[in-house]
N, C-alpha and C positions, 0 to 999 in steps of 0.2 A: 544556684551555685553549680551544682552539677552540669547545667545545661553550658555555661560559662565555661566551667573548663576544660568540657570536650571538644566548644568552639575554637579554643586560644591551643589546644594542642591540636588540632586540627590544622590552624594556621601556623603552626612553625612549622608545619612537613614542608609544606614549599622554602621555608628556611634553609633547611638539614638538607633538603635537597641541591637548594643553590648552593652551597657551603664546601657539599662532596664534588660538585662539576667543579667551582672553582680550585679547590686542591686537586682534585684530578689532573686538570688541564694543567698549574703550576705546576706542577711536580714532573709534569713530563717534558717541559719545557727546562729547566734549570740544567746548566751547564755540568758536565760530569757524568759518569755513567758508570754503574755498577758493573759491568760486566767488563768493560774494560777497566774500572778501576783491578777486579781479579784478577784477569789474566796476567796483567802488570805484574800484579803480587807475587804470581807464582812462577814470573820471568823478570825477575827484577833488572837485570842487567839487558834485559831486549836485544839477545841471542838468536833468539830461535827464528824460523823461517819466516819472514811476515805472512806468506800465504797457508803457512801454517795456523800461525798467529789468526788468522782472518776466519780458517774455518773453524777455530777453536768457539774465537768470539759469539757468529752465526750458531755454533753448536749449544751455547748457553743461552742464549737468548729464544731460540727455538723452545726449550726445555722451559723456559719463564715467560713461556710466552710472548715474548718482548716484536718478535716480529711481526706481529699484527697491525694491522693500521693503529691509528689514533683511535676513530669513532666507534670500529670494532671491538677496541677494548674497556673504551666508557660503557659501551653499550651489556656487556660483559662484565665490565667493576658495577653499573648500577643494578645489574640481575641477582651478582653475587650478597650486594648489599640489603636487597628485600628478602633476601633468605637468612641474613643475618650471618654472610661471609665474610671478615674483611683480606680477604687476603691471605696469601703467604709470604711468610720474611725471604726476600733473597738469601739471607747471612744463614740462619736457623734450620730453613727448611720445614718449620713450625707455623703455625697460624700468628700472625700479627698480634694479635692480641696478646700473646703469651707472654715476651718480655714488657708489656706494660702492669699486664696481672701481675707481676712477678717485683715491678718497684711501684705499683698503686699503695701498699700498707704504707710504704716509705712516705710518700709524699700524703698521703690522707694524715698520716702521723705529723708529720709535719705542720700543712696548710691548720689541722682543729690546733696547734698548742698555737700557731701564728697569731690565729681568729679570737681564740680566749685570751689571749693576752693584750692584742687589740681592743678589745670590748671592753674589758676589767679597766682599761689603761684612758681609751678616750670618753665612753660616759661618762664618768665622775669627773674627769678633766675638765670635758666639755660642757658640763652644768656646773661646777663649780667654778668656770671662768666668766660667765654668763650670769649668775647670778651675783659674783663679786667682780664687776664691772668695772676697771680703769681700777682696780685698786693694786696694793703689791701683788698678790697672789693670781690675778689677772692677770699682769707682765709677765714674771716669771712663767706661768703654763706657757701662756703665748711665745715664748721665746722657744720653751722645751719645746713645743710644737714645729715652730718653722724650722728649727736644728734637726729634728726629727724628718723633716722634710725633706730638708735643703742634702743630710750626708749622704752618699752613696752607701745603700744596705750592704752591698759587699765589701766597701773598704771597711766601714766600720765593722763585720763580721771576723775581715781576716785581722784589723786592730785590737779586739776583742778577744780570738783565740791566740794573738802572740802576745798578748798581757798574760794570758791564765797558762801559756807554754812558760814564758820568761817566770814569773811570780813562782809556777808548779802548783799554783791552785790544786787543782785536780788533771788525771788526763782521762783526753781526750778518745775512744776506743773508733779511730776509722777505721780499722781493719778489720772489726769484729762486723759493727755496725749493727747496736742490737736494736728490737724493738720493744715497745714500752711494756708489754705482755710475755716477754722474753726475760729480759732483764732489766727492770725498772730504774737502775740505779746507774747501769751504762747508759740506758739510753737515753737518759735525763742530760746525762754528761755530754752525749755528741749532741742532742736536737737542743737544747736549752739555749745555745747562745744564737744559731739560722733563726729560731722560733721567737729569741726576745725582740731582735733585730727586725726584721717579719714584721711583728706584730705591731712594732712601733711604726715602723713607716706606716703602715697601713693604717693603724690607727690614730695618725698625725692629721692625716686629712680628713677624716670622721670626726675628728674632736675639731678642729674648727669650722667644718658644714655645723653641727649639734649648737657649738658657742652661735654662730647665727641664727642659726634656727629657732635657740630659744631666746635670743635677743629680739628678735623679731616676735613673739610670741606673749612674751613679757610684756608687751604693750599694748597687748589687746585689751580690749575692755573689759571680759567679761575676768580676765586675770585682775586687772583694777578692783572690780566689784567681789572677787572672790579675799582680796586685802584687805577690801571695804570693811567685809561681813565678819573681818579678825581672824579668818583661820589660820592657820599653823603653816610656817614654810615648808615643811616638809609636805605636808598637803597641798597645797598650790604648787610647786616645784614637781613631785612626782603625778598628781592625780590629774593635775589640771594643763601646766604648761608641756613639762617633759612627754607627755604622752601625744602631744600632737607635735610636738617638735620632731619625734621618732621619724614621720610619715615620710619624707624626703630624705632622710639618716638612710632608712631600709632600702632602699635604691642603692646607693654606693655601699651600702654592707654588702648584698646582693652579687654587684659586680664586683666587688673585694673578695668575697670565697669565690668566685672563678680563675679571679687571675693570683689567689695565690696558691690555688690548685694547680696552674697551668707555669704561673713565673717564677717560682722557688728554684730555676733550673742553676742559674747562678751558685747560691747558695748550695744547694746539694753537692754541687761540683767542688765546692772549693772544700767542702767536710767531708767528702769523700762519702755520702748519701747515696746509697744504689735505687733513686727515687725513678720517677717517669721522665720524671728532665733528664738524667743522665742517659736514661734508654733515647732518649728519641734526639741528643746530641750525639750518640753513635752510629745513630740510625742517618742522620743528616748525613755525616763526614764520609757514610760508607752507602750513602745514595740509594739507599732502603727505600725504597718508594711506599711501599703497603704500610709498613711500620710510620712512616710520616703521615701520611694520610688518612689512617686508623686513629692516631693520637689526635689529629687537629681535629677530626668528624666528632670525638667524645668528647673532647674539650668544648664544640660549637654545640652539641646536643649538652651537652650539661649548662652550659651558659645560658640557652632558651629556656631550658624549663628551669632555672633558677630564677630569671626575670617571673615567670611566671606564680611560683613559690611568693615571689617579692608581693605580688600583685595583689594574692590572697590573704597576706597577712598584712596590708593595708585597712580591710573590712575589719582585720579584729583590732588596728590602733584606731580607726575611727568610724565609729556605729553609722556616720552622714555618706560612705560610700558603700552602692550598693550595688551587684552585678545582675546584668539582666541579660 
């Protein structure tokens, strides 16, 4: 086992590594540019001397480095990167990392109440559509499911919070924007409806991979013979079929906590969430190059060794895979 998974992290370094060249290289290539976005800012009305203007430009880029070839400074971002730099923010003047440190509580808060509500929502869904097959209560899942599918998270998010504005249910605290070790009862109130919403899409498509998986499963033979012998559906259900149906479920669970670590950006935005999405759609608009690049590198190193996570928790849903 050990030897296994210092092979399989051995092999996503050349991952992490193609991953940073290619945001590298994008990122210098994308239309826009921070340093004249600035100056702009601080000449709004485009006044001033152009050859003023010009040396101002050259004088901030010289300072960010900026005028260095291309390869010089790959050569330079991947130095900084084996010493574990990523950068400084154009905006901040801070290390990159800093305004992501600063909305990670946000969105880890977020993506775990997604994931558990997801899980709570499609497992029993997706076994109990699969085992009450073509019946009423099959339909109906199935229907909540592809509805679940089919809405946009975000409409139905912002339909959601103008129900509970209009009604006065509760309000909603975007201004405070607490968290759940903070103040448990605000922060219930702003993450609870991104987080139902969340959880459901994501959970829509788990709950129908699960419904096939144990449909397919349920007719295996040794599931017949375990009928045969009289045991108890709950026994056949959890001990026998559910537990290998998991096996291909943990794959899309897998890549489901990456992407709703990485795509809650929507959602944050529209609740007013100071999550990582909202940091690195600032960071886009104002041409932050370190700050986009820093986000997408830990977004891709986190994705690897979650596949990877995935891989080993296969051996313990089924004792017939074995790593060597």
């Amino acid at each position: 086992m050990r030897t296994y998974i210092i092979r399989r992290a051995l092999t996503n370094v050349p991952v992490i590594w193609l991953v940073a060249t290619l945001v590298f290289f994008a990122t210098n290539v994308l239309p826009g540019d921070f340093v004249a976005q600035r100056i702009a800012a601080q000449d709004p009305t485009g006044g001033s001397d152009p050859a003023l203007r010009e040396r101002q430009i050259q004088a901030v880029k010289e300072d960010l480095g900026l005028n260095d070839p291309v390869p010089t400074r790959y050569v330079k971002y991947l130095g900084n990167l084996l010493q574990g730099d990523f950068g400084i923010s154009y905006q901040t003047r801070r290390s990159s990392l800093e305004g992501l440190k600063d909305g990670l509580p946000y969105s880890l808060q977020l993506a775990t109440m997604s994931l558990v509500i997801a899980i709570i929502t499609s497992v029993p869904v997706g076994v109990i559509s699969a085992i009450r097959q073509d019946s009423f209560w099959d339909y109906i899942l199935r229907f909540f499911s592809i509805l679940a599918l089919a809405a946009p998270n975000f409409w139905v998010a912002t339909m959601a919070a103008l129900y509970v504005a209009q009604y006065k249910l509760w309000t909603i605290p975007i201004a405070d924007s607490p968290l759940l070790w903070e103040d448990p009862i605000g922060s219930l109130k702003l993450f609870i409806i991104p987080a139902v919403v969340g959880g459901l899409a994501t959970g829509a498509g788990i709950m129908r991979l699960l419904r096939s998986q144990m449909l397919e499963v349920l007719r295996q033979d040794y599931i017949r013979t375990a009928w045969a012998k009289g045991m108890r559906e709950r026994t056949v259900v959890v001990r026998h079929a559910m537990k290998n149906a998991l096996v291909p479920v943990v794959t899309i669970l897998g890549l489901s906590i990456a992407a709703l670590l990485s795509g809650n950006v929507v959602l944050e935005q529209i609740f007013g969430i100071p999550g990582v999405g909202r940091q690195i759609l600032i960071a886009i608009y104002a041409r932050d190059v370190p700050v986009v690049q820093s986000f997408v590198l830990i977004v891709a190193t986190f994705v690897v060794f979650v596949n990877l996570a995935v891989d080993l928790v296969y051996g313990l849903l089924d004792p017939r895979i074995r790593y060597s």
